[in-house]
C-alpha positions in Angstrom: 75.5 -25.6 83.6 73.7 -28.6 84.7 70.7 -26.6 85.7 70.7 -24.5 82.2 70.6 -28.5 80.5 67.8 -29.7 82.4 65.7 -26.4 81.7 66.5 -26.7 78.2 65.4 -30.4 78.0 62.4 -29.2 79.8 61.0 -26.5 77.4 62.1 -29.2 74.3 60.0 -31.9 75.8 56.9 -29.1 76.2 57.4 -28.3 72.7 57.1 -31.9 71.3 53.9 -32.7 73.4 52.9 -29.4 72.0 53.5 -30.8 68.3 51.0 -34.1 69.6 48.0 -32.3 70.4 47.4 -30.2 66.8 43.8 -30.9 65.6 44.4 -33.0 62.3 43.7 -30.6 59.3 40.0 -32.0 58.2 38.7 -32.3 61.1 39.5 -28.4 62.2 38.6 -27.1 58.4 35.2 -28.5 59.1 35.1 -26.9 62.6 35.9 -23.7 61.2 33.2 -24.4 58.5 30.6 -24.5 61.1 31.6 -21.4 63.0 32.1 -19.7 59.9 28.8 -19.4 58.7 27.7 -17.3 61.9 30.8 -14.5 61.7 27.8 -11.7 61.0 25.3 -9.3 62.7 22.5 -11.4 63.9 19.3 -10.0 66.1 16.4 -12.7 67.3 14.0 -13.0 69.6 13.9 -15.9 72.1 11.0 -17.7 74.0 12.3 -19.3 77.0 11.1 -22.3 79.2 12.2 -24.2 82.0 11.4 -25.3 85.4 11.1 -21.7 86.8 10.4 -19.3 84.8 8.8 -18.3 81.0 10.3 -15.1 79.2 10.9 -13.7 76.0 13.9 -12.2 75.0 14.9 -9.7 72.4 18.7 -10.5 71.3 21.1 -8.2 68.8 24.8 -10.0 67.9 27.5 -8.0 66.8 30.5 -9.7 64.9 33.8 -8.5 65.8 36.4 -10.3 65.7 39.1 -7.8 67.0 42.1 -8.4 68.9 40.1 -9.4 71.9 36.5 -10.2 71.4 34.8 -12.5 69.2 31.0 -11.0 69.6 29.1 -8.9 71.6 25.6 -9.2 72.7 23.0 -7.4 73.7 19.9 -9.6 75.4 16.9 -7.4 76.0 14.8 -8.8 78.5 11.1 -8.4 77.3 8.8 -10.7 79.0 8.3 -13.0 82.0 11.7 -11.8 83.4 12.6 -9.2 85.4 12.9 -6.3 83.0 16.5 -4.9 82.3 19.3 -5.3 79.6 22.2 -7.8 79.7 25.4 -7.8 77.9 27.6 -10.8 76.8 31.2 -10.5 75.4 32.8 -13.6 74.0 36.4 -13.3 74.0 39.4 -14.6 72.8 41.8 -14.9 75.4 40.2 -15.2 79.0 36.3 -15.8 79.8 33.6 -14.5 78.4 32.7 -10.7 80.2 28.9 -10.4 81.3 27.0 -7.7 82.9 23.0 -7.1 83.8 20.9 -4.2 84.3 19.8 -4.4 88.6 16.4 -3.2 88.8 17.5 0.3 90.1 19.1 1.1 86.8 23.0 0.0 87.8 25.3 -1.9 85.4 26.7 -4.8 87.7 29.5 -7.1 86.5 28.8 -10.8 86.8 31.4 -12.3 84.7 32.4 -14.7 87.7 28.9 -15.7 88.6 28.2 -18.8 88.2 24.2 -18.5 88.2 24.3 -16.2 85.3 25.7 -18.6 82.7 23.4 -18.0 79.7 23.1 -20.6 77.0 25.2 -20.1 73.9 23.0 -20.1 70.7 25.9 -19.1 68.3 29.1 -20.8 67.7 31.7 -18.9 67.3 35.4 -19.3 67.0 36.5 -20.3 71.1 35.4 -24.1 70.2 38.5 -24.3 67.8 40.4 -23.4 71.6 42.0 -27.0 72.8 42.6 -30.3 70.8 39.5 -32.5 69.1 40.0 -36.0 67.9 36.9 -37.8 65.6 35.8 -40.5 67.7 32.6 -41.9 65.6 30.8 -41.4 62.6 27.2 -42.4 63.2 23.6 -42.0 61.8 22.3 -39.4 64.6 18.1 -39.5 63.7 18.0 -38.7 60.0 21.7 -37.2 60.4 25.2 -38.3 58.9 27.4 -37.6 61.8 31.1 -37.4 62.6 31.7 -37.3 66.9 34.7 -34.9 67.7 36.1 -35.1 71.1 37.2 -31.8 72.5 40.2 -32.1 74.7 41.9 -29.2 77.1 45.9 -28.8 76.9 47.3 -28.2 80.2 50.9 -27.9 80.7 52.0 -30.3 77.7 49.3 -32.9 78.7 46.1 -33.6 77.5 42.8 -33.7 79.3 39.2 -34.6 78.8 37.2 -34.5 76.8 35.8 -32.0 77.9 32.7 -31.9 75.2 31.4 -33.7 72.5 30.3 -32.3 69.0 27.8 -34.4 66.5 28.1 -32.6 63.2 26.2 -33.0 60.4 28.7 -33.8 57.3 26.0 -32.8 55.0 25.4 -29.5 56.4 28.0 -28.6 58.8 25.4 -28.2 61.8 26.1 -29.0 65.3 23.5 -31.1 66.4 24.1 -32.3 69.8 27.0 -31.3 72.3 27.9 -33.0 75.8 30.0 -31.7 78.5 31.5 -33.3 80.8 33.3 -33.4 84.4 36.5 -35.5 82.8 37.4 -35.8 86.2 34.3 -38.3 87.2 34.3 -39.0 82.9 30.2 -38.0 83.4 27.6 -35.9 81.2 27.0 -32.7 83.4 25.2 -30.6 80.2 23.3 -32.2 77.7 22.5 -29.8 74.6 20.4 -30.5 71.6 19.8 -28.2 68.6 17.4 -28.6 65.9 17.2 -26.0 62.9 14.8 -24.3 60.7 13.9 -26.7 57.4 14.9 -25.9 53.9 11.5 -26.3 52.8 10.9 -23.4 55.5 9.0 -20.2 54.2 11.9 -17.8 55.7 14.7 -17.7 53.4 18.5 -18.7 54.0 18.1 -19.3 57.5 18.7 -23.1 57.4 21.8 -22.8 59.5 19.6 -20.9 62.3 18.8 -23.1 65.5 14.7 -23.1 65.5 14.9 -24.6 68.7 17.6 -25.9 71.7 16.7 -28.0 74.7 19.8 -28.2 77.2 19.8 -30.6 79.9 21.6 -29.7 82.9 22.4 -32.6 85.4 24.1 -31.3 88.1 20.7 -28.6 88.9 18.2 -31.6 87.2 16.7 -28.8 85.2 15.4 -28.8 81.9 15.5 -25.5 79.3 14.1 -25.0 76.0 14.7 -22.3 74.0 12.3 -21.6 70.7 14.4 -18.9 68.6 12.6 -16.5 65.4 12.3 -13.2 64.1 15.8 -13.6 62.5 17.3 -10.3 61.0 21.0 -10.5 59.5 22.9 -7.8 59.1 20.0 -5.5 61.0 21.2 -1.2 61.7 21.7 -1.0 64.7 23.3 1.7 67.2 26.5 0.0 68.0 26.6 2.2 71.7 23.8 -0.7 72.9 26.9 -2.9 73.0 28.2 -1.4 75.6 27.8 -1.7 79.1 26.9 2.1 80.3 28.4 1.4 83.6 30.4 -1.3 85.3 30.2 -1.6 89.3 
């Protein structure tokens, strides 16, 4: 008896800490505002720079949204880098899957390397995942901002943050996003976004990144990314999704 009333009082006191870490209703509608936008079938090219290499890459993002995955991607590796295909699946419930093309042909899984963690240049929906807070509204450049905090909920307790979002209230752009190492509370991944102008020639393509420099502190490297040839809702053969093999 006693043991049934302590596991009882257990799970109650896990569901009211659950009941403290819900995202306040504004600040999550304009989360999902942001990610919203993104939610269709996007191919790009990228031009990439950093400390070791230059490269071009074709890219071709399939909206899903299915019980498990969010998006698939397809990055076509065109110049500078070794030639080959590589695949991304953002998912809902566990990491995202990855897989590249080895340069005898093979499909190889490298979903738990860490050296192939490829920059994300879409939002989607896994930044709703864990518990944000508004922690400044500030003028960020020519930017209105709002701050949100994002926190992780482990076992009824929170923890972080983790990252830091500055969103434009104006236009619902994320303009700058930190990571952190909550354990040492320091900046491990600095990311800055900047987007194509209204004024710009190509039509409705405002909300596109034009270009994002990430700062990494723990490897001291540097990465810019300079992103065109936009095409929404391009035909494409949904069997490039797929990896052909997995080993």
């Amino acid at each position: 008896m006693k043991l049934s009333l302590n596991l009882i009082i257990l799970v109650s006191s896990f569901a009211f800490l659950s009941e403290d870490f819900i995202t306040e209703k504004n600040t999550f509608t304009l989360l999902e505002n942001v990610v919203s936008r993104y939610e269709k079938n996007f191919s790009f090219t990228i031009s990439i720079y950093n400390d070791d290499l230059k490269g071009k890459i074709d890219v071709d993002m399939l909206w899903l949204n299915d019980s498990s995955v969010f998006r698939k991607t397809r990055l076509n590796f065109i110049e500078g880098i070794d030639t080959g295909t590589a695949w991304i699946w953002s998912m809902k419930n566990t990491k995202d899957k990855k897989w590249i093309t080895k340069s005898n042909g093979k499909v190889v899984d490298v979903t738990k390397r860490k050296e192939f963690d490829f920059p994300a240049i879409l939002p989607d929906r896994s930044i709703l995942n864990g518990y944000h807070i508004v922690s400044d509204t500030l003028n960020y450049g020519k930017y209105n901002c709002v701050v949100i905090d994002v926190f992780k909920i482990s076992r009824a307790s929170k923890k972080g943050p983790i990252s830091r979002l500055w969103i434009d209230l104006d236009k619902n752009l994320i303009h700058k996003i930190e990571e952190y190492d909550y354990r040492k509370n320091v900046v491990v991944k600095e990311t800055m976004i900047e987007y194509y102008d209204l004024n710009n020639s190509l039509k409705n393509i405002e909300f596109f990144p034009k270009t994002i420099n990430i700062r990494d502190y723990k490897s001291a490297h540097t990465t810019s990314l300079e992103i065109f040839n936009y095409k929404e809702d391009k035909a494409v053969d949904l069997n490039i999704f797929e990896p052909n093999e997995v080993r």
